[in-house]
PyMOL CGO cylinders between C-alpha atoms (Angstrom):
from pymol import cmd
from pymol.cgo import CYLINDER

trace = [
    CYLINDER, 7.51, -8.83, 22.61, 5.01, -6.37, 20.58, 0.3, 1, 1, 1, 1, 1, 1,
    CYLINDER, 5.01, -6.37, 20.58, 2.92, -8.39, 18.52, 0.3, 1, 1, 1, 1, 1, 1,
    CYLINDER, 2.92, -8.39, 18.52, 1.30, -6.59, 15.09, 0.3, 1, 1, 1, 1, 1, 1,
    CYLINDER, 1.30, -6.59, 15.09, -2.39, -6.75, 15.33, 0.3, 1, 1, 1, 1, 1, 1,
    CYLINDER, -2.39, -6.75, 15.33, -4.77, -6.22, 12.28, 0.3, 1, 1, 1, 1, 1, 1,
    CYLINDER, -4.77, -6.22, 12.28, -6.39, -3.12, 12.28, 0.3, 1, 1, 1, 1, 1, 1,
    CYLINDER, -6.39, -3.12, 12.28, -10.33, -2.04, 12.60, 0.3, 1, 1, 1, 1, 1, 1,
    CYLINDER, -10.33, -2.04, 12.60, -11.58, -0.68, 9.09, 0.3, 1, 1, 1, 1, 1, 1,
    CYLINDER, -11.58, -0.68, 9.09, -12.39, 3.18, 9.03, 0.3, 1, 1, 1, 1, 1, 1,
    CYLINDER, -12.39, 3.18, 9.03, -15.60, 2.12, 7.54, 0.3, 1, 1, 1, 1, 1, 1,
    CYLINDER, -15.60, 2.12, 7.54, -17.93, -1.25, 7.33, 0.3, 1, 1, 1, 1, 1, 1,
    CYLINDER, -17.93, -1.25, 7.33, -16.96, -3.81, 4.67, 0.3, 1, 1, 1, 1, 1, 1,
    CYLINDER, -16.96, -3.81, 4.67, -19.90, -2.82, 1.99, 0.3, 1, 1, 1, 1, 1, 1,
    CYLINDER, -19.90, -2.82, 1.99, -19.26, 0.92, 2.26, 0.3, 1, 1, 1, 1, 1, 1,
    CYLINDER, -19.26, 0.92, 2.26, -16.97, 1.18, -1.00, 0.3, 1, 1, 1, 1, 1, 1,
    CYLINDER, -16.97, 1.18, -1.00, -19.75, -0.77, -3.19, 0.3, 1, 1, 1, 1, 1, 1,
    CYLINDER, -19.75, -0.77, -3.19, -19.99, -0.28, -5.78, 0.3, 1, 1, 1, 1, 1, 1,
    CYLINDER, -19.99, -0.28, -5.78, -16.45, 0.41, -6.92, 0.3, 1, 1, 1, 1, 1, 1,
    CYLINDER, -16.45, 0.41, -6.92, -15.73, -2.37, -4.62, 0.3, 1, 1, 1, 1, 1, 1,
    CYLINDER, -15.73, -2.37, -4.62, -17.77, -5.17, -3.02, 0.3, 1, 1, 1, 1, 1, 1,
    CYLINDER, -17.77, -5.17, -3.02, -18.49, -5.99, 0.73, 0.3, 1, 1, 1, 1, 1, 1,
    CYLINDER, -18.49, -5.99, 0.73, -17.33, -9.60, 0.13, 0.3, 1, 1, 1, 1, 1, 1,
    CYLINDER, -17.33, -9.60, 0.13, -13.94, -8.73, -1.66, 0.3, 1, 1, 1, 1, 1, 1,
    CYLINDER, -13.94, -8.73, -1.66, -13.81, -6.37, 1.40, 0.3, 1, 1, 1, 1, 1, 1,
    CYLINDER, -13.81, -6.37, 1.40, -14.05, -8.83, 3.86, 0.3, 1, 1, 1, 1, 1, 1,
    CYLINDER, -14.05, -8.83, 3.86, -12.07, -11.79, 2.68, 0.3, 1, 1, 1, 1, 1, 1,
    CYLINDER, -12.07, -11.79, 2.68, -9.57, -8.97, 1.64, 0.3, 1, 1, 1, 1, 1, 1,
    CYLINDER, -9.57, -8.97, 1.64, -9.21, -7.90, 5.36, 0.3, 1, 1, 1, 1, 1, 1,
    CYLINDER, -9.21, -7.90, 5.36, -10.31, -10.74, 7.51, 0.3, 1, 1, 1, 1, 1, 1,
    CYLINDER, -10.31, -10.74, 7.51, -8.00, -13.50, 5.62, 0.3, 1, 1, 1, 1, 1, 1,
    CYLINDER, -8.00, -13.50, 5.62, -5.53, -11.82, 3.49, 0.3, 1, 1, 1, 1, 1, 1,
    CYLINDER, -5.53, -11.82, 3.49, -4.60, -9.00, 6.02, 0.3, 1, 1, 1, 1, 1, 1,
    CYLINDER, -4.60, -9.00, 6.02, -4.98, -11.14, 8.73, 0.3, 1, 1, 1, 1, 1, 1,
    CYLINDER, -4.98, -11.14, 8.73, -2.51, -13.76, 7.35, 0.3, 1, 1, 1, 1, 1, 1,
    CYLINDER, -2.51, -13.76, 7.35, -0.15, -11.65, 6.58, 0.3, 1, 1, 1, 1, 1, 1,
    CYLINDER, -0.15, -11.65, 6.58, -0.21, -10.08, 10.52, 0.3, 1, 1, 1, 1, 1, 1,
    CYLINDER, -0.21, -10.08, 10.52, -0.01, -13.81, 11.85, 0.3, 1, 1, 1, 1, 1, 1,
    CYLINDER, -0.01, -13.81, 11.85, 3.07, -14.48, 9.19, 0.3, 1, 1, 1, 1, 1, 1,
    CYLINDER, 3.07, -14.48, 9.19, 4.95, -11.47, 10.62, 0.3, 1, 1, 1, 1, 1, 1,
    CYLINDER, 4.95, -11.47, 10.62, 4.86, -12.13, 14.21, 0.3, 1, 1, 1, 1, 1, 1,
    CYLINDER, 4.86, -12.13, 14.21, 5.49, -16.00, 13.74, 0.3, 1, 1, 1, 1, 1, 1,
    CYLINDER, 5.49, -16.00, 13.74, 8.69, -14.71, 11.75, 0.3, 1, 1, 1, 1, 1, 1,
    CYLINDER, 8.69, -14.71, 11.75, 9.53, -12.70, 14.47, 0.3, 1, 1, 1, 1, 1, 1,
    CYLINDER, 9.53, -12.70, 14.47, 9.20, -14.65, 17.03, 0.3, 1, 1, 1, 1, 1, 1,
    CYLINDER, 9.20, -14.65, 17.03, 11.27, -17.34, 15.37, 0.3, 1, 1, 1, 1, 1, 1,
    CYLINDER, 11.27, -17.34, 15.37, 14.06, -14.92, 14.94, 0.3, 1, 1, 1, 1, 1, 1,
    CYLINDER, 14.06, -14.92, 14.94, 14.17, -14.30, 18.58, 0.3, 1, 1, 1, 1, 1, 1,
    CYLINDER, 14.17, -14.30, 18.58, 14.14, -17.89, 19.47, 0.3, 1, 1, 1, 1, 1, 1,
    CYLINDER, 14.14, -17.89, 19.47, 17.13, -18.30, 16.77, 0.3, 1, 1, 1, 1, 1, 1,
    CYLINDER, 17.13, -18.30, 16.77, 18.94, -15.56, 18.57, 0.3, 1, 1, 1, 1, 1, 1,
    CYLINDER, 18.94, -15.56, 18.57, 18.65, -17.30, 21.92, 0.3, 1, 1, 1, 1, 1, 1,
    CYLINDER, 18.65, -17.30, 21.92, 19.67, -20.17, 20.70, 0.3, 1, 1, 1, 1, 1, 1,
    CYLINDER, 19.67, -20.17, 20.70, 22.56, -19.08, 18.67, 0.3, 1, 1, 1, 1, 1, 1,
    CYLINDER, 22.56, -19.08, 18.67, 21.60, -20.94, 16.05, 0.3, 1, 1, 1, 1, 1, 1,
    CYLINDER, 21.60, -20.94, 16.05, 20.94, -18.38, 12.87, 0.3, 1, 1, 1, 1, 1, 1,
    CYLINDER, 20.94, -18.38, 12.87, 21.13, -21.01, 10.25, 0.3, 1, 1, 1, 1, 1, 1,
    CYLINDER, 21.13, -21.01, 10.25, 18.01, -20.19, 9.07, 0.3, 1, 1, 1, 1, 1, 1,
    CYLINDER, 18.01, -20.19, 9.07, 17.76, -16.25, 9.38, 0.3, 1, 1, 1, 1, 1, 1,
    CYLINDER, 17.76, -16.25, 9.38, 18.05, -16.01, 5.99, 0.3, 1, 1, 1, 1, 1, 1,
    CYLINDER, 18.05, -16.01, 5.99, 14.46, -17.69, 5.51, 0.3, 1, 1, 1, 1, 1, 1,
    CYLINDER, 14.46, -17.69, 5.51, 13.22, -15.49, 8.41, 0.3, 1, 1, 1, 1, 1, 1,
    CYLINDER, 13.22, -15.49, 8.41, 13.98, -12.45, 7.41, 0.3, 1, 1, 1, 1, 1, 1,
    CYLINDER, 13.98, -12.45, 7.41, 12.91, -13.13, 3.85, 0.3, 1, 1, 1, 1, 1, 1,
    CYLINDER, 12.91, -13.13, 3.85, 9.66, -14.12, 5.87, 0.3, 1, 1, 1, 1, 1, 1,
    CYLINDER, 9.66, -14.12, 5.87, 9.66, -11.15, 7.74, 0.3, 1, 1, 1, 1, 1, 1,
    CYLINDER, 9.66, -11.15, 7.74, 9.72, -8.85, 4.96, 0.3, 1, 1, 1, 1, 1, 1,
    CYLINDER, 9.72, -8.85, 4.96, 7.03, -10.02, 2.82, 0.3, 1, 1, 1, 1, 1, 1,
    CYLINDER, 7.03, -10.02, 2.82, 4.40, -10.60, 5.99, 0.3, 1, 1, 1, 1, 1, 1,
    CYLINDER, 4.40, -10.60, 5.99, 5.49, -7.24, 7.69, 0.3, 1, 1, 1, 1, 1, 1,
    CYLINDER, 5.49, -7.24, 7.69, 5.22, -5.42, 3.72, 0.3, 1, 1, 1, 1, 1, 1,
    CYLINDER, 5.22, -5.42, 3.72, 1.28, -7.17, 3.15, 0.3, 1, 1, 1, 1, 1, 1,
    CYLINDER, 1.28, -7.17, 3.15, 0.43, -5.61, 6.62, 0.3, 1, 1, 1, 1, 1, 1,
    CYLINDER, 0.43, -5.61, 6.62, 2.18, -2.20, 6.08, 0.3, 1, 1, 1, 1, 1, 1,
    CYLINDER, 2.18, -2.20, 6.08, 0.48, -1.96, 2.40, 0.3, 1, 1, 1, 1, 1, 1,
    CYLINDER, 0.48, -1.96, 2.40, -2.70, -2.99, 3.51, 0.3, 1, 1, 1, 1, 1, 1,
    CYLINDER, -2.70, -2.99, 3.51, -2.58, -0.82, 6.28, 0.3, 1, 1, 1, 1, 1, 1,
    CYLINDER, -2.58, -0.82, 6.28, -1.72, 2.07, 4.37, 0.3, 1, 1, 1, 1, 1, 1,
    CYLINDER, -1.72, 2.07, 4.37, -4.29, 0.71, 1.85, 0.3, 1, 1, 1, 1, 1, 1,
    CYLINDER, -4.29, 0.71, 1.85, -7.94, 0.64, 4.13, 0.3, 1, 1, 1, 1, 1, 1,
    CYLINDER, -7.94, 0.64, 4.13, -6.93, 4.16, 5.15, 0.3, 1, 1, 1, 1, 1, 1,
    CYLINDER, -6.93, 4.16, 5.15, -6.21, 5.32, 1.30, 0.3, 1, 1, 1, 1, 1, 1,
    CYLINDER, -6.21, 5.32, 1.30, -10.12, 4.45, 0.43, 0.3, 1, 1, 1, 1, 1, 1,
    CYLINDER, -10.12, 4.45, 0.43, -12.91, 6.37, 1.73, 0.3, 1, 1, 1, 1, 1, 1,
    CYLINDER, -12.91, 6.37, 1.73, -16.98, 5.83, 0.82, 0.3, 1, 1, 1, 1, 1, 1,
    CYLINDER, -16.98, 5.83, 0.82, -16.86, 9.64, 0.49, 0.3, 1, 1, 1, 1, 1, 1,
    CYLINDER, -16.86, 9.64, 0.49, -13.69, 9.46, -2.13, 0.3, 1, 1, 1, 1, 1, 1,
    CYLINDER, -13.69, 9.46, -2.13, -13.00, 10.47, -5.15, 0.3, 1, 1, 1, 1, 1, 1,
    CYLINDER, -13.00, 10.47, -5.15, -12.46, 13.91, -7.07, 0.3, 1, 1, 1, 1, 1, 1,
    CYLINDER, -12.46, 13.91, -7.07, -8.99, 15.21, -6.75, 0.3, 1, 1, 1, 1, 1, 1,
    CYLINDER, -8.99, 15.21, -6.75, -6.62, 16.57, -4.32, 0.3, 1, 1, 1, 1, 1, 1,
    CYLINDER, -6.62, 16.57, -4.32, -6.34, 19.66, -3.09, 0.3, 1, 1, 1, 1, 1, 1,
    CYLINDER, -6.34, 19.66, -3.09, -3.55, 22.28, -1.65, 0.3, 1, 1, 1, 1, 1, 1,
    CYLINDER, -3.55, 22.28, -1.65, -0.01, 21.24, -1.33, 0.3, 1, 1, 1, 1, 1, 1,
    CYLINDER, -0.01, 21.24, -1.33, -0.53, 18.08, -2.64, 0.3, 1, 1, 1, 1, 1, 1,
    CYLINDER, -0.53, 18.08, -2.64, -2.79, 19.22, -5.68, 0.3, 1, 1, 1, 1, 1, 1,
    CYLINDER, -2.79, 19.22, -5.68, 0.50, 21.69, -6.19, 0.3, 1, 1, 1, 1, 1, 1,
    CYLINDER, 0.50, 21.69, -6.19, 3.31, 18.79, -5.62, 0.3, 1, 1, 1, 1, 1, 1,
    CYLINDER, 3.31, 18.79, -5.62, 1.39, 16.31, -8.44, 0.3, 1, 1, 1, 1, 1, 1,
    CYLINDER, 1.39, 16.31, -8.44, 1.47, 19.57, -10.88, 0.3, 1, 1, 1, 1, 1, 1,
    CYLINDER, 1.47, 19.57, -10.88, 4.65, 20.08, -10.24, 0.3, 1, 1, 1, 1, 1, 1,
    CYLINDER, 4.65, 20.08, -10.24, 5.68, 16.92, -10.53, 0.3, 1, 1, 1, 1, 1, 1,
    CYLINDER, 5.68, 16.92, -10.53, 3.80, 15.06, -13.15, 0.3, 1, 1, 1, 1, 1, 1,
    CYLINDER, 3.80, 15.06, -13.15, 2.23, 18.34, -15.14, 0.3, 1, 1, 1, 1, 1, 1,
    CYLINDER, 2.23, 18.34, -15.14, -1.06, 17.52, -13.93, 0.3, 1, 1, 1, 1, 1, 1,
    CYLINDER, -1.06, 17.52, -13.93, -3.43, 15.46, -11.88, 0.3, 1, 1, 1, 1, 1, 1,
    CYLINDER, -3.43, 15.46, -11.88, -4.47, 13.86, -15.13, 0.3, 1, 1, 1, 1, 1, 1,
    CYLINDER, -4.47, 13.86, -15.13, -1.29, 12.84, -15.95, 0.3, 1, 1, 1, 1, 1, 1,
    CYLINDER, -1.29, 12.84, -15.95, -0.44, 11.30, -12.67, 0.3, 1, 1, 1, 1, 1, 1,
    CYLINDER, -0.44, 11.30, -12.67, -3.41, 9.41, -13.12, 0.3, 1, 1, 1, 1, 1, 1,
    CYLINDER, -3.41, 9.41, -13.12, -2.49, 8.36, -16.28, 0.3, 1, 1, 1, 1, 1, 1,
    CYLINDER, -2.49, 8.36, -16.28, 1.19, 7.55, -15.28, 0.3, 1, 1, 1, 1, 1, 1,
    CYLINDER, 1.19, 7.55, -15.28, -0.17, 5.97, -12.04, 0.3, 1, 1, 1, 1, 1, 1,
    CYLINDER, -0.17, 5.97, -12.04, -2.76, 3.68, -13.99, 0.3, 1, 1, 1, 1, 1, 1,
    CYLINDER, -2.76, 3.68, -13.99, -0.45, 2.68, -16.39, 0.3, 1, 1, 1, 1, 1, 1,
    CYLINDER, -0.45, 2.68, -16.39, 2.11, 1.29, -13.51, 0.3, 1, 1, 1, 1, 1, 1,
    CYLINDER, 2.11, 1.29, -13.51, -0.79, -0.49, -12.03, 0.3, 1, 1, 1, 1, 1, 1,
    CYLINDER, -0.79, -0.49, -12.03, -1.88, -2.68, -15.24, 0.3, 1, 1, 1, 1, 1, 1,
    CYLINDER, -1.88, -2.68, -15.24, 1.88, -3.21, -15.99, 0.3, 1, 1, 1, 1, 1, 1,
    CYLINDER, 1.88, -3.21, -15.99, 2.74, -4.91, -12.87, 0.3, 1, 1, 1, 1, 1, 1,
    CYLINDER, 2.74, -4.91, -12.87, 3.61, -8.68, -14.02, 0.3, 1, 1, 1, 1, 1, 1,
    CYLINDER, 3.61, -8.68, -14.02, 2.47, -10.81, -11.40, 0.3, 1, 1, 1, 1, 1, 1,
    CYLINDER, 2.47, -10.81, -11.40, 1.81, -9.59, -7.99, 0.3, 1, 1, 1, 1, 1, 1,
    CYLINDER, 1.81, -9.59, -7.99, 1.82, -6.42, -6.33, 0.3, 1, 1, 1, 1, 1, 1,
    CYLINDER, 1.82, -6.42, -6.33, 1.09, -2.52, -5.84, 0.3, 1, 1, 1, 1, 1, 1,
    CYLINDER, 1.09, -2.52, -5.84, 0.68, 0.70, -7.65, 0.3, 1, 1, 1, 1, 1, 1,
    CYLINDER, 0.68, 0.70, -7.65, 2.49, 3.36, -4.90, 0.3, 1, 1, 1, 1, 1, 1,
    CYLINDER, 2.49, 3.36, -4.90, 2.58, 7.20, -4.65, 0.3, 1, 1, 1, 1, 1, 1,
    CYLINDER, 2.58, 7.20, -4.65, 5.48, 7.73, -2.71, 0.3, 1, 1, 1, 1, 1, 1,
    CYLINDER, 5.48, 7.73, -2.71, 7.37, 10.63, -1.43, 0.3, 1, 1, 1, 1, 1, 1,
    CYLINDER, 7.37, 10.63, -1.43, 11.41, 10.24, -2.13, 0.3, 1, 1, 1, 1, 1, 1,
    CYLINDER, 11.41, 10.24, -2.13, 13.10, 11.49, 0.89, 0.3, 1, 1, 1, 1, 1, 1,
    CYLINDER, 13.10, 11.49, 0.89, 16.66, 11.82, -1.09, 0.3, 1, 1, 1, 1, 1, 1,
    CYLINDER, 16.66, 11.82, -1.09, 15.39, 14.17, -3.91, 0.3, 1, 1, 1, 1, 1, 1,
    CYLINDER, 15.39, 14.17, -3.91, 12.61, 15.99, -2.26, 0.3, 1, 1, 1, 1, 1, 1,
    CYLINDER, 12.61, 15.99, -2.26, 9.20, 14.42, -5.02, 0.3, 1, 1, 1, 1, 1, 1,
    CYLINDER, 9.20, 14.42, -5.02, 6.97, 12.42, -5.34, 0.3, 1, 1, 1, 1, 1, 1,
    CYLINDER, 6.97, 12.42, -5.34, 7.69, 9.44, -7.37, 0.3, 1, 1, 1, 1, 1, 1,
    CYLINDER, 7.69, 9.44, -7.37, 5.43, 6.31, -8.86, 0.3, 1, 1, 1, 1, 1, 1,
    CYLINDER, 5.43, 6.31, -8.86, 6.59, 3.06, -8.26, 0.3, 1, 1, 1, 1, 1, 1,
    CYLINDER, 6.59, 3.06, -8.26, 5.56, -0.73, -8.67, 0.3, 1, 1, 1, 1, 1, 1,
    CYLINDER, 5.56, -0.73, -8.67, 6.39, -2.97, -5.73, 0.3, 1, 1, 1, 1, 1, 1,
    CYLINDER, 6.39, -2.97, -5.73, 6.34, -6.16, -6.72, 0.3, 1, 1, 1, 1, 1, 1,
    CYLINDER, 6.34, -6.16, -6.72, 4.71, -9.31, -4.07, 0.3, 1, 1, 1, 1, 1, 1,
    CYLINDER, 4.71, -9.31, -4.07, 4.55, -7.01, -0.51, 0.3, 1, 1, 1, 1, 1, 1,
    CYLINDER, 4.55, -7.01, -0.51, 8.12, -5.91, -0.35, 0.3, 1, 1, 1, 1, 1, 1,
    CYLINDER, 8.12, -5.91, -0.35, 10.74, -5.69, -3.61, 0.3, 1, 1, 1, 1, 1, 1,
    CYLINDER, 10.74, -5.69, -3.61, 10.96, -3.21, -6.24, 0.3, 1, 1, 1, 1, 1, 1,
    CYLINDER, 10.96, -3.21, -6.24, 11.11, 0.05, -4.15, 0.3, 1, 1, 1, 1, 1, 1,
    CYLINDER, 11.11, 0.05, -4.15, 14.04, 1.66, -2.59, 0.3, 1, 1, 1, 1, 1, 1,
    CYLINDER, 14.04, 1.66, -2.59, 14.85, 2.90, 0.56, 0.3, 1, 1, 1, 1, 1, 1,
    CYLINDER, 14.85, 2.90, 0.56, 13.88, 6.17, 1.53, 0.3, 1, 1, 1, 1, 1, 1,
    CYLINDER, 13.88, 6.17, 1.53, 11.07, 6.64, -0.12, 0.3, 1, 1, 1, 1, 1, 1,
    CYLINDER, 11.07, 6.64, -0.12, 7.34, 6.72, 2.10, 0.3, 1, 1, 1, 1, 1, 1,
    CYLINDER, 7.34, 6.72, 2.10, 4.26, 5.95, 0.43, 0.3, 1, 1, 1, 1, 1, 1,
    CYLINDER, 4.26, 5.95, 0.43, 1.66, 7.71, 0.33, 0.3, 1, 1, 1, 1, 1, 1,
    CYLINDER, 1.66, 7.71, 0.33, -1.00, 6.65, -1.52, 0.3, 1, 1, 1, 1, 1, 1,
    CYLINDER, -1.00, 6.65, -1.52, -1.32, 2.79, -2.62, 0.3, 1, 1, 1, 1, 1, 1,
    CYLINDER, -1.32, 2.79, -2.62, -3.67, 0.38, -5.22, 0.3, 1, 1, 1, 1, 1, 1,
    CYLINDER, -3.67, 0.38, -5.22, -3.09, -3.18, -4.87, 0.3, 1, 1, 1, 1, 1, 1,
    CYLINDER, -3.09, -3.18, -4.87, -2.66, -5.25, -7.50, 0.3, 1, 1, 1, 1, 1, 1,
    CYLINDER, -2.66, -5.25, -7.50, -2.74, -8.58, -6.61, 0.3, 1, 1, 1, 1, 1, 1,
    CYLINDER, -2.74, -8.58, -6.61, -5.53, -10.65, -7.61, 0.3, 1, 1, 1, 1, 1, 1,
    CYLINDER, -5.53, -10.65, -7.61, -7.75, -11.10, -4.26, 0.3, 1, 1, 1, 1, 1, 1,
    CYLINDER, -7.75, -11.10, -4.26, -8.06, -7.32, -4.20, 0.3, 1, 1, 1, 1, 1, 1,
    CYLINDER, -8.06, -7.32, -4.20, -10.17, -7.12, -7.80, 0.3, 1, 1, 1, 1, 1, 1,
    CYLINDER, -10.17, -7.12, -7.80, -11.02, -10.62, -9.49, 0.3, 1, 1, 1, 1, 1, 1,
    CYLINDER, -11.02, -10.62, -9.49, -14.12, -11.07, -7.64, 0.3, 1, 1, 1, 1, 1, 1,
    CYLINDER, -14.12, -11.07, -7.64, -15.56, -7.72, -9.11, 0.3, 1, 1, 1, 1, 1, 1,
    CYLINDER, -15.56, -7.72, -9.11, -13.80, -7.56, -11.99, 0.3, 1, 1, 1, 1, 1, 1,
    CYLINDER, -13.80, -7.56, -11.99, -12.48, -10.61, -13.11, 0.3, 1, 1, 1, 1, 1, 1,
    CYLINDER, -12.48, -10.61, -13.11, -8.91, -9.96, -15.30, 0.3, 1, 1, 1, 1, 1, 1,
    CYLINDER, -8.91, -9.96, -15.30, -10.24, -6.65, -16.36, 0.3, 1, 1, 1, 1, 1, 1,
    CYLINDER, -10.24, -6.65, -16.36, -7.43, -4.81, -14.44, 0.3, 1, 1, 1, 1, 1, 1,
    CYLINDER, -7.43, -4.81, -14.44, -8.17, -1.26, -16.20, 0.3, 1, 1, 1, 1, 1, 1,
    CYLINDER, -8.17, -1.26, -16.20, -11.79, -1.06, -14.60, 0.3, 1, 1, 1, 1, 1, 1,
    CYLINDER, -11.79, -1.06, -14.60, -10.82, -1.98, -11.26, 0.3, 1, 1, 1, 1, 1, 1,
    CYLINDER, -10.82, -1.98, -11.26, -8.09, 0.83, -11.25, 0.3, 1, 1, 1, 1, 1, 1,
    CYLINDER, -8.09, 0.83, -11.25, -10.87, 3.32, -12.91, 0.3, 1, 1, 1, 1, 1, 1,
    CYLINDER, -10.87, 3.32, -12.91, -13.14, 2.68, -10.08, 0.3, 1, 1, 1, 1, 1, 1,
    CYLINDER, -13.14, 2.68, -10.08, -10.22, 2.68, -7.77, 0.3, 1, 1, 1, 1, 1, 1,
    CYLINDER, -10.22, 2.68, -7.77, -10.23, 7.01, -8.13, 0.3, 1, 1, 1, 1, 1, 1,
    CYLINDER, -10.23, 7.01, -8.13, -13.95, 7.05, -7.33, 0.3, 1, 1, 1, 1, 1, 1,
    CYLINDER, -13.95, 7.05, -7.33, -12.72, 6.02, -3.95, 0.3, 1, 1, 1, 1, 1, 1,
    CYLINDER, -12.72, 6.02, -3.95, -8.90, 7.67, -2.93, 0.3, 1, 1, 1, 1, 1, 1,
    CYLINDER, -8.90, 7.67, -2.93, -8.95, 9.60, -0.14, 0.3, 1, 1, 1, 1, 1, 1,
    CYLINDER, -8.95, 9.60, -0.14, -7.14, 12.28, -1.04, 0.3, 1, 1, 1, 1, 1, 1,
    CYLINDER, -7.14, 12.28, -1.04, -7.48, 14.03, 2.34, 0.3, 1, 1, 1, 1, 1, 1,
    CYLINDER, -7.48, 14.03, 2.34, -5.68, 10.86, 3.88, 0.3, 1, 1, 1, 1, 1, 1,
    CYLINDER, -5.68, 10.86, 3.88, -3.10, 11.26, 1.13, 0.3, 1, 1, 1, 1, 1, 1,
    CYLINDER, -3.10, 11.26, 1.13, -2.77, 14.62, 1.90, 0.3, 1, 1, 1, 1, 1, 1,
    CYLINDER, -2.77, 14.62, 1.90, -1.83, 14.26, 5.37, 0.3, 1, 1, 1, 1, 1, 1,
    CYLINDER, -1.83, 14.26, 5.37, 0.85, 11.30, 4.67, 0.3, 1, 1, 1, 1, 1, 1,
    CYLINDER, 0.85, 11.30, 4.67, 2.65, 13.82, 2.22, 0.3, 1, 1, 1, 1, 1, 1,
    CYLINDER, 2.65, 13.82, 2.22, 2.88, 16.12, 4.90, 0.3, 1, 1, 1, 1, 1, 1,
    CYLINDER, 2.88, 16.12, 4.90, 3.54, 14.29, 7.07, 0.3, 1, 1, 1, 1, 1, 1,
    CYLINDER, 3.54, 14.29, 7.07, 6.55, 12.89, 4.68, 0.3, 1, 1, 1, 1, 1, 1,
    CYLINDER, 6.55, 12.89, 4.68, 8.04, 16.08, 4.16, 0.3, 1, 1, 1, 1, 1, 1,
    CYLINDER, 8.04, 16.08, 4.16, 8.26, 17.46, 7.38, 0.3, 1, 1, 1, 1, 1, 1,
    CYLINDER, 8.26, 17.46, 7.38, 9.38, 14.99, 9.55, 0.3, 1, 1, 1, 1, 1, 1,
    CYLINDER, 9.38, 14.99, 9.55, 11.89, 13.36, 7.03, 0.3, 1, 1, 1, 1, 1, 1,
    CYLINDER, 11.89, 13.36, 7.03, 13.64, 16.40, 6.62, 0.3, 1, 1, 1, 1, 1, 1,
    CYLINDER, 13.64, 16.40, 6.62, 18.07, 15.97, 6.50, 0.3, 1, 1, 1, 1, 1, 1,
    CYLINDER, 18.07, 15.97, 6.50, 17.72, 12.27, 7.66, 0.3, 1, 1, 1, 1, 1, 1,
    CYLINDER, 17.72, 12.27, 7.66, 18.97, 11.17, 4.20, 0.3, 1, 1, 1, 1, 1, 1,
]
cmd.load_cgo(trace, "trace")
C-alpha cells in the first residue's frame, strides 16, 4: 500500500520571518504536519486490516480518523505551497479578473476572506475555493481539517487558523496574523490551482 509522506518545504523554515517565524515554521511542519501524515496512514492501514478480517465494527472510527489526518495533510500541503518569501501584492490575470468578478474587488475579498478567518470558532481554515457546480470562486471556513465545506469545491488558496499556526508570533491577536498572512500569499501558486480548477473539472459535476 501507498503510504502519504510529508512533503519538503519550497523554502527553509525562517524564510517567511518576519510575518512568520522559523520556529512556528518548524514545529508547524516537522510535528503538526508530520502527525497528521502518520495519523492517516495508521487509519488506513487499519481499515485494510478490518477489511481482511471482516470485521468493520469499528470503520466508523476509522474513517472519521481518516478524514481529519488525510484533511491536516491535504491543507497543509496546499498551505506551504500558498506562502512564498517573495509574496505578497495581489494577483494578477484570470485570477485578478475572477476575484473582481466575484467579490467586486481584491479588497473586498480580502476583507470578506479576513473576516471568515477571525470568525472561525475553534479550530480550522480560511479557504479560497473554486465551486465546481456553479462555475466561482467561493470563501469558506472549514472547521478542525475536514467539516464545513462541501463537495465539489477545490481550494485554492488556504490560511490556517488553528492555534499552532499563529500563537507563538502573535499570541490571540488573530487579526495581525491574518494581516501579515497577505505579505506572504503566493498568488502565482494560487493562480495556477484556479486554473488548474477550471479546466480540468469541467462537466464532472
Amino acid at each position: 500500500m501507498t503510504a502519504y509522506s510529508l512533503p519538503e518545504l519550497p523554502y527553509d523554515y525562517a524564510a517567511l520571518e518576519p510575518h512568520i517565524s522559523g520556529k512556528i515554521m518548524e514545529l508547524h511542519h516537522s510535528k503538526h504536519h508530520n502527525a497528521y501524515v502518520t495519523g492517516a496512514n495508521a487509519a488506513l492501514e487499519a481499515l485494510a486490516e478490518a477489511r481482511d478480517s471482516g470485521n468493520l465494527a469499528n470503520v466508523n472510527k476509522l474513517e472519521k480518523d481518516l478524514a481529519f489526518n488525510l484533511g491536516g495533510h491535504v491543507n497543509h500541503s496546499i498551505f506551504w505551497t500558498n506562502l512564498s518569501p517573495e509574496g505578497g501584492g495581489q494577483p494578477e490575470g484570470e485570477l485578478k479578473a475572477a476575484i473582481d468578478e466575484f467579490f467586486g474587488s481584491f479588497e473586498k475579498f480580502q476583507a470578506h476572506f479576513a473576516a471568515v478567518a477571525a470568525g472561525i470558532q475553534g479550530s480550522g481554515w480560511a479557504v479560497l475555493s473554486w465551486d465546481v457546480l456553479g462555475s466561482r470562486l467561493i470563501v469558506q471556513q472549514l472547521f478542525d481539517q475536514q467539516s464545513n465545506t462541501a463537495q465539489g469545491t477545490i481550494p485554492l488558496f488556504q490560511l490556517d487558523m488553528w492555534e499552532h499556526a499563529f500563537y507563538l508570533d502573535y499570541l490571540n491577536v488573530k487579526a495581525d496574523y491574518i494581516k501579515a498572512a497577505w505579505n506572504i500569499a503566493n498568488w502565482e501558486n494560487v493562480a495556477k490551482r484556479f486554473e488548474a480548477a477550471r479546466t480540468q473539472t469541467r462537466g464532472l459535476i
